[in-house]
C-alpha positions in Angstrom: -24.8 -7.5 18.4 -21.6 -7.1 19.9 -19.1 -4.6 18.4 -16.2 -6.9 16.5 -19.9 -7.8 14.5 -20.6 -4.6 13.5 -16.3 -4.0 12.4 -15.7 -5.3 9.1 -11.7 -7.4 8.4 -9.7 -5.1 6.6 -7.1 -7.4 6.8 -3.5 -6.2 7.7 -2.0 -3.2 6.4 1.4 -1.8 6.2 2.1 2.5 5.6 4.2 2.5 2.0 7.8 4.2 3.6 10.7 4.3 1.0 12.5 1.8 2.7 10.0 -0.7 1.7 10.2 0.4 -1.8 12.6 -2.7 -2.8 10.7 -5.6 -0.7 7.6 -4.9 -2.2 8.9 -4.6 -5.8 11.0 -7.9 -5.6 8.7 -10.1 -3.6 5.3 -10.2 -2.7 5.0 -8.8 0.5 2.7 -10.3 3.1 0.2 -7.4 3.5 -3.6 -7.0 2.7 -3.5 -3.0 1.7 -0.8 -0.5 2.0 -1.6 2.9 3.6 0.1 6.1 1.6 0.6 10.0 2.6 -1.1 11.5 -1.1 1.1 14.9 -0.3 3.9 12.6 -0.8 3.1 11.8 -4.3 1.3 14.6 -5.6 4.1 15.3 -7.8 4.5 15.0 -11.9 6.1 12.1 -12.8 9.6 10.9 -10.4 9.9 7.9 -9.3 7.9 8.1 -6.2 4.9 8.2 -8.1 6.2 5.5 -10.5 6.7 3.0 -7.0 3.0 3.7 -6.2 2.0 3.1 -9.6 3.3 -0.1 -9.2 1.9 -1.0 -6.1 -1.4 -0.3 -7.5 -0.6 -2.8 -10.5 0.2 -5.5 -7.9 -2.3 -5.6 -5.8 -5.1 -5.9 -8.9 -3.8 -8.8 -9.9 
């Protein structure tokens, strides 16, 4: 078995930044999965965490 057999597709991914905050809530960005730093949303409430929850939301559906 060679080794790209045994690696699953993850598809391609994109690390959530603020600057992207605006793309991704007004279009549908062209991205399997988006990687996030947890420290930088283990906060209560704000709007960071609001931007993740919505992320989340989008890419259930």
């Amino acid at each position: 078995m060679t080794r790209s057999a045994e690696i699953p597709r993850l598809g391609h991914g994109l690390g959530l930044r603020t600057v992207h905050y605006s793309d991704v809530l007004d279009g549908e960005p062209r991205v399997d999965w988006f990687e996030v730093i947890s420290e930088n949303y283990m906060i209560p409430g704000g709007r960071p965490l609001w931007i993740l929850e919505q992320v989340r939301a989008r890419s259930r559906s």
